[in-house]
Each structure stands twice: as C-alpha cells, then as structure tokens.
N, C-alpha and C positions, 0 to 999 in steps of 0.2 A: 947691582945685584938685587933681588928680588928674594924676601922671603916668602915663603908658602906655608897657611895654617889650614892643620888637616881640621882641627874642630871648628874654625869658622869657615873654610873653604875660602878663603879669602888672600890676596898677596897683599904685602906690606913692605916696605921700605927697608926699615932697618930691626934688629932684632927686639929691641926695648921696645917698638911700637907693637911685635906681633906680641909678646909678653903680656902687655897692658889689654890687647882687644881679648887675647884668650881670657886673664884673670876677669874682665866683664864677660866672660860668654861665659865663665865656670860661676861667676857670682847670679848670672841669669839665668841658669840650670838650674841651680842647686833652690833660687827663690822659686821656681816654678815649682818646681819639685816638692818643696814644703809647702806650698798652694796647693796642692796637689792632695797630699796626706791629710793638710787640717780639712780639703773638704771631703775625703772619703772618709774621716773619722767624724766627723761632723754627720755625713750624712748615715754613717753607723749607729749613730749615736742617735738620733731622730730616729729612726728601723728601730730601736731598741724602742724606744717608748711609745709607739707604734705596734709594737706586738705587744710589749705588755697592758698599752689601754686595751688591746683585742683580749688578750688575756683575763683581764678582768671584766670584761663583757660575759667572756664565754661563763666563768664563774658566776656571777649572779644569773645569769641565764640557768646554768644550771641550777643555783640553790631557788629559783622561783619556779622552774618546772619541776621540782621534790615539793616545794611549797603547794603547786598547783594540785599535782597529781593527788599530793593528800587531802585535798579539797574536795577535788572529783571525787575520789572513793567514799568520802564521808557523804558525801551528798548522794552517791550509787546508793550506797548502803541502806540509807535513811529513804530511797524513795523505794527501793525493791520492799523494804521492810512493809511502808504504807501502804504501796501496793497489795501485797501481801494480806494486810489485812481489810482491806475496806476495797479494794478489785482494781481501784482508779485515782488519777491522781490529776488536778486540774489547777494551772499557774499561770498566770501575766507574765511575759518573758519579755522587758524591753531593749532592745537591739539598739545598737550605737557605742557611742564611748564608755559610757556609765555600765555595762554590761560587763561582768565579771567573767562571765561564760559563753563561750563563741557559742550560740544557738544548732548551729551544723553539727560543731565539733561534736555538742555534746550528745547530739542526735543520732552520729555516725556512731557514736562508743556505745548507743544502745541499741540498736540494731543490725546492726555491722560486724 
C-alpha cells in the first residue's frame, strides 16, 4: 500500500513516515513564512525611517526658505530704499560657494 501526501505531493510507505515528511513540510512553511514577515517588517521599518529622514529634510528646507526669503526682502528693501535716494547702487558680487545669494535668482526677482 502506498500513501499519498496532498501537501507534499509526494508517496510514502507507511503512515508515520507521511506524518513525519508533512510535520517538516508544515515546520518549513510556517519558518518561511516568518522569514517572510520579519523581512516585510523589517523592510517597513527602514521605509519608516526613510520617510521621516525625508521629512525632516523637507522641514529645514522649509525653515531656511522662511529664513531666506526674510533675507531677500531685508536686502529688497534696503536697496530700493538707496536707490531711492542717491538713483544707483554699485556691489562686488562673488559667485561660487562663499555667495549667500544666487546672482540670477536674485536678478530674476528684480526684474522679472
């Protein structure tokens, strides 16, 4: 006589052998299986901290474009003023890293 296991697809001998191969095919399920969870919680878990380092990107991003903008206006302000009174306004502007203020940008916000 021949037993037949529907979870392993496999025939077996007698019943205590198909017994034995199923209890390792449900014990090698159920370990995939939790292989499985701890890396989709795992990789949850990294996503999480991965949005929130984004998240606090986007915050200081935002608090130094409030920072910025009240720059630019203080410095609007201060040169329409001298304009204002003396007709013209004349600066050394050095470009590169050291430059606080994109030379364009700040070209395009007065003309533009």
């Amino acid at each position: 006589m021949k037993i037949f296991s529907e979870k392993t697809n496999k025939e077996y001998k007698t019943v205590e052998e198909c017994e034995a191969a199923e209890k390792e095919y449900d014990a090698a399920v159920l370990a995939e299986q939790t292989k499985k969870e701890e890396l989709a919680a795992a990789r949850k878990a990294r996503a999480k901290e991965v949005e929130d380092a984004f998240a606090h990107v986007e915050e200081v991003k935002k608090q130094y474009a409030e920072a910025l903008e009240k720059a630019r206006k203080e410095y609007t302000d201060k040169l329409n003023a001298f304009v204002a009174d003396y007709g013209q306004f004349h600066m050394t502007v050095k470009t590169g890293a050291d430059n606080p203020f994109d030379l364009f940008d700040v070209f395009n916000r007065f003309w533009f």
